[in-house]
N, C-alpha and C positions, 0 to 999 in steps of 0.2 A: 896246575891244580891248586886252590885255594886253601889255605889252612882252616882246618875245623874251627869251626867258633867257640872260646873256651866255655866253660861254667861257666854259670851266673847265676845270681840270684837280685831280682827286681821288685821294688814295690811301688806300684803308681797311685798316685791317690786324684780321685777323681775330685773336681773341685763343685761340691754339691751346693758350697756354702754354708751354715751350721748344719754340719752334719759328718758323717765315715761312711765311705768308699773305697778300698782299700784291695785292688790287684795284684796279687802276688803269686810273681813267677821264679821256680826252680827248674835251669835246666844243668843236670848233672850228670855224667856216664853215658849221654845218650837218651837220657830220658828227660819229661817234662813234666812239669805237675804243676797245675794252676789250683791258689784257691781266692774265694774275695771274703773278705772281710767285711760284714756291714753293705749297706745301701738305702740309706734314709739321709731324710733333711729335716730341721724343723720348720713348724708353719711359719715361723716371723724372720727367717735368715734364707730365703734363699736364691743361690745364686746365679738359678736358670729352671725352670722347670724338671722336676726327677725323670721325666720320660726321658728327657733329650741325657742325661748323663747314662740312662740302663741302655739306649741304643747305642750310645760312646759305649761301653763296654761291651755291649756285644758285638759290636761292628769289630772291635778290637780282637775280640776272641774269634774269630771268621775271620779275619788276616791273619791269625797267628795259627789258624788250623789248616793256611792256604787255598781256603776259599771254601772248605767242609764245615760242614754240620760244627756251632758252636757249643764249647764244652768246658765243664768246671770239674775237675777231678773232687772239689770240698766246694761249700760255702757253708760259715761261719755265720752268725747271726748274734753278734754277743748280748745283747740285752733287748726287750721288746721297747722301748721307744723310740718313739715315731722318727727321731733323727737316728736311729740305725738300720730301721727294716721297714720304714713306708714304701719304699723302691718296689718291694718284693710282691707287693698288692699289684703289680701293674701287667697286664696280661700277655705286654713281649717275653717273660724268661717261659711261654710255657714250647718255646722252639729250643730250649737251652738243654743241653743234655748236663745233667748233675750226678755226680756219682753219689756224695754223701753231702748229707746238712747235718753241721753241730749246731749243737745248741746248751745255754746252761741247765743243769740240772732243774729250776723249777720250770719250765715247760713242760717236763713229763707230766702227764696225768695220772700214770700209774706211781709215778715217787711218793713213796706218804713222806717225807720232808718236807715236799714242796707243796700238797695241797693247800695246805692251812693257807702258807704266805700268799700262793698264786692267788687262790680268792680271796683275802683281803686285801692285796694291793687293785686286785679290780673292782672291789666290791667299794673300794673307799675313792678310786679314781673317778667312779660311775656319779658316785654322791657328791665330791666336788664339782664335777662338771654341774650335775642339776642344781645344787646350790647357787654356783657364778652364774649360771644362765635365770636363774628367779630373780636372783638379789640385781641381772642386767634391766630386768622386765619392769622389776619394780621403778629402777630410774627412767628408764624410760615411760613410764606412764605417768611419773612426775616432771615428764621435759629434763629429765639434766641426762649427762654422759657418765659413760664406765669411768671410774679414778682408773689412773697406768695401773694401780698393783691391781686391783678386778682382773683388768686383761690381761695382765701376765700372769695369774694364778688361772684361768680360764688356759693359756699357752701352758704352761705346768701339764694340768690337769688333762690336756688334750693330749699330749706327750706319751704320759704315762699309763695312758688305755690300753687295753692288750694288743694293740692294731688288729685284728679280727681276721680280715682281709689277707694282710702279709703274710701273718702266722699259717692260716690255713694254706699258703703257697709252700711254707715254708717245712708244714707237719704231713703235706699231702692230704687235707683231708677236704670234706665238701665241695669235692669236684676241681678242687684244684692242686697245681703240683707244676712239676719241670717235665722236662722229655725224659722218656725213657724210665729206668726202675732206679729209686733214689731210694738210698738208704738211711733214714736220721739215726744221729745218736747223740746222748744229754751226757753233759761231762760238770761234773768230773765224777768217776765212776767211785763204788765206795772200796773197793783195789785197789790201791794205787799203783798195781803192776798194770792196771787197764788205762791208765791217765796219759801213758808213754806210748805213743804212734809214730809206725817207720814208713812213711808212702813214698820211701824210693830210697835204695841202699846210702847211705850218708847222709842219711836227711832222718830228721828226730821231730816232733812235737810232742812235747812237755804239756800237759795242761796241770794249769796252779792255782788254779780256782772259778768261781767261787767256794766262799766256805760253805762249810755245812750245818757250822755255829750259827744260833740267832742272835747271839749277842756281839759276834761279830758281824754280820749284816745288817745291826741295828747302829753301828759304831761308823756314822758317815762324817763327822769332823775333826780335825786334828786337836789337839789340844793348843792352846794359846800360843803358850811357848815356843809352838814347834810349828807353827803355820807360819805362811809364806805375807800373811798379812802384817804379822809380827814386825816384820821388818820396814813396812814403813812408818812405823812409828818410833818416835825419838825414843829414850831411857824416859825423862819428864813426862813426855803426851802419856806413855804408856799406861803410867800410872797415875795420869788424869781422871778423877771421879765420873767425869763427863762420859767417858765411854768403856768403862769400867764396869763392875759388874753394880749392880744397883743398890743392894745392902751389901754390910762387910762381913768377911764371914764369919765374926760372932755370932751374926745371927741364923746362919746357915743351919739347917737343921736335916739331921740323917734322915735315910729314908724308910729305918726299920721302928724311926718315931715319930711319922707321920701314919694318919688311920688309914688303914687297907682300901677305905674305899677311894680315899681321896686318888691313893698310890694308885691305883685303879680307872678310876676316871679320867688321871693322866695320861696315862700306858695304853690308853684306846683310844686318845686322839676323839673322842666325842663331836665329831662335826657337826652335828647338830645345833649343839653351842655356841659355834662358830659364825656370826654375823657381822663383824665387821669384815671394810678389804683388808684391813694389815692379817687381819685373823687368815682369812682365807686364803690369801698368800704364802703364809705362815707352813696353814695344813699340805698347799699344793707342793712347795718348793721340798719338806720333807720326806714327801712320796715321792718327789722327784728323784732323791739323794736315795731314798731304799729300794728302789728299783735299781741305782745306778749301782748299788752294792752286787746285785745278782749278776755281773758281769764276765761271760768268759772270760779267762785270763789266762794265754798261753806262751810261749816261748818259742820261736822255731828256729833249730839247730841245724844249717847245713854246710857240710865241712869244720865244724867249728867256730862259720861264723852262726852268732846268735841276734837271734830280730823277737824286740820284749813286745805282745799285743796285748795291754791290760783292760781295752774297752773304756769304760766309764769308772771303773772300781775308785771307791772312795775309801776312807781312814783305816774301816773295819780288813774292808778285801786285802788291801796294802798289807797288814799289819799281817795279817793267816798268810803271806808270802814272806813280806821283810823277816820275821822273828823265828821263823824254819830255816835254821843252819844251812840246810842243804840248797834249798828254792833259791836262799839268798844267793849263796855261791852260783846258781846257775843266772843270774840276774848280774853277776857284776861285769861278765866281759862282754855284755851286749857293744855290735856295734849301730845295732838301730832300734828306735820307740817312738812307738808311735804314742805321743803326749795326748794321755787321759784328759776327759772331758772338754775337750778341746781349747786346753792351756786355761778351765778355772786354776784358783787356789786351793783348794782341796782334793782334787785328784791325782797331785803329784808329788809324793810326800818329799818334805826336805831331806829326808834320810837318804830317799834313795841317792837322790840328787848330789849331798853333800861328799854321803858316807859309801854308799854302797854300790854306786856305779863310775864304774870306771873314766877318767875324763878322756876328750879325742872322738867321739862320735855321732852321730846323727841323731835328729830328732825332727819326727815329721809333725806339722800343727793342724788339722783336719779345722777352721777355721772360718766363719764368715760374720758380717756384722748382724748380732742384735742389735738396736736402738738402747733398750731396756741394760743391758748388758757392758755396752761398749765402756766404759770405765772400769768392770774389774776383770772381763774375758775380753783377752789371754791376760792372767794375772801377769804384771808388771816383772815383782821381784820375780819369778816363778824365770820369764825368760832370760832376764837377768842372769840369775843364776846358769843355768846351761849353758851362757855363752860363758859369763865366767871359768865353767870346768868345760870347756873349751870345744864343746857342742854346737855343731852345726846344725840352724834351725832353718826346714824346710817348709814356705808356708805360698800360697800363693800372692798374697799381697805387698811379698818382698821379694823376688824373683831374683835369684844370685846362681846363676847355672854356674858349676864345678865340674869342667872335663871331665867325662868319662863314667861321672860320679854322680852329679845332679843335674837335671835336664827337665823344660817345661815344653805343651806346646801349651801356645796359648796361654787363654784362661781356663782351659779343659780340663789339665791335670799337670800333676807335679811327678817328675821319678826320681828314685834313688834306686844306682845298681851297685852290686859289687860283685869282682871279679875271683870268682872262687881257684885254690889249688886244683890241678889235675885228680878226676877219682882214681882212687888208688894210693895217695898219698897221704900220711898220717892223718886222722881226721884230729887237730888240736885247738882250743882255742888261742888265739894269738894274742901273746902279751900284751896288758895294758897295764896303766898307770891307775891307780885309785888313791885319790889324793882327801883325807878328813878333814875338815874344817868343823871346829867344834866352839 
């Protein structure tokens, strides 16, 4: 007679190309719980057609149910652009049996936090598109072509629409939905004894954001100092006038002595205004980043081991986790993360990096080429760094299989397993090393 197959816990990341895919399996005491994380691509990165990765996943989950009816115990949907939940618009998941869909708190329609934001990140997403698409019309009717920043502010702006389609797969509503009676819920709740879910004895999800501050979801870049760009400039470059800020700041002036209207006319992004490309690039990539702030951001603890999923969350989201005593401590002994915004510079703070996460462990890159992009995504020092603090980086365009550990088929997807304690056994996190570099 064969020996039981021990614990484990697996995450495979489907290779969509710019975009998250993210399968994740607990099997502990006898039991199993699948959830996924995301399923979108962007329009200009991708790496096969999104149907053929949602039938890889389903095909996957109907061999893992041995040949029954396929099933998600959760799906996660951390933020609505189109590289995390276009997948979801696509008419195969409605054979899929789904127990629960989370989602971030501004999805709810009944939140009054979220109304205000929800419609104006669409209302302002709706008026960039019609903008890059008049200001396209216009050239074209004078014979010339879009500039790159047009079309990639048009790719912004396309992103950051509410996907329509997905959503409504994803909220059950206008006739669409998964198999069976699916339960959503918007996290993080305003309890915090509600934010902590047990879906199988030794198994935790933590949810740590997003915030509920606007001022921290308005907070999407690092400070100078403390970015990852920082680093490739010399001490000299740095403080080169040439890329510096434009006046010195004597001449800098508060904002409590500047006139309200002006402060005002800032603070609303007046797209109207807006007619160059650099401008409208400007307003798209912005909304990009405040969207990207709305991001799930949770934690899942099984046995002790800890796996960090922050979504897209940028400077603000980071900061409402890093500077909470406690979130921090639950964030240092990760052994796996899945790397925010798929390896930019600004969705992975140095802090964590340096300061607050522990060296020795995985890091998965959800990754594919932009054109537009491919110079600063995956920011450079950014990987740099992790391998530095001795982080194994799991991407598909570097294929390094690690017995036992890391494993690819293909160009389909990437896994990372790890082999959990027997249940029943201390549930502890296991010591690591966290090393400061200051």
């Amino acid at each position: 007679m064969s020996a039981p197959e021990p614990d484990r816990v697996t995450v495979r990341m489907y290779h969509v190309g710019f975009g998250d895919a993210f399968l994740v399996t607990v099997r502990r005491g006898g039991g199993t719980w699948r959830l996924l994380v995301d399923c979108g691509v962007h329009r200009s990165g991708q790496a096969r057609p999104i149907v053929d990765v949602v039938n890889a996943i389903i095909a996957d989950l109907v061999a893992d149910a041995g040949g029954g009816p396929p099933h998600l115990d959760a799906v996660v949907a951390t933020h609505h652009h189109a590289d995390h939940i276009s997948g979801y618009a696509r008419p195969e998941w409605e054979q899929v049996e789904v127990d629960e869909v989370w989602l971030p708190y501004v999805e709810d329609a009944e939140d009054a936090d979220a109304t205000m934001l929800r419609t104006a990140q669409a209302s302002a997403a709706k008026e960039l598109v019609r903008l890059v698409e008049s200001r396209t019309s216009v050239l074209a009717a004078d014979g010339a072509e879009p500039s790159a920043k047009l079309m990639l502010a048009h790719d912004f702006a396309i992103n950051a629409l509410t996907n329509d389609d997905a959503l409504d797969r994803l909220l059950g509503r206008n006739g669409r939905g998964f198999a069976g009676d699916t339960v959503v819920r918007f996290f993080p709740k305003h309890d915090a004894a509600d934010n902590t879910l047990t879906p199988l004895p030794g198994v935790t999800v933590t949810i740590l954001g997003p915030s509920r501050d606007p001022d921290e979801l308005r907070r999407m870049d690092p400070p100078t100092s403390a970015g990852w760009q920082r680093l490739a400039l010399s001490a000299d470059t740095a403080m080169s006038p040439a890329i510096g800020d434009l006046f010195g700041l004597a001449y800098a002036v508060k904002d409590h002595d500047v006139p309200e209207a002006l402060r005002t006319a800032r603070d609303s992004l007046e797209l109207a205004e807006v007619t160059n490309d650099a401008g409208l690039l400007g307003a798209a990539a912005l909304l990009d980043r405040v969207v990207n702030n709305t991001s799930l951001f949770f934690l899942l603890d099984v046995a002790g081991t800890r796996l960090l999923f922050p979504g897209d969350a940028q400077q603000g989201a980071w900061e409402h986790v890093l500077n909470d005593p406690a979130k921090r401590l639950l964030v240092r002994d990760c052994v796996f993360y899945k790397i925010g915004h798929h390896g930019s510079g600004n969705a992975t703070p140095r802090d964590f990096v340096e300061a607050a996460w522990a060296d020795g462990g995985h890091a998965m890159l959800p990754w594919g080429l932009v054109k537009a992009w491919e110079d600063t995504i995956p920011q450079e020092n950014l990987m740099a760094a992790l391998t530095a603090h001795h982080h194994t980086i799991i991407r598909n365009d570097e294929q390094e299989p690690e017995p036992g550990v890391v494993s690819y088929q293909g160009d389909m997807w990437s896994e990372w397993t790890m082999v959990l304690p027997p249940a029943g056994e201390v549930d502890v996190p296991r010591p690591r090393q966290v090393t400061v570099d200051r």
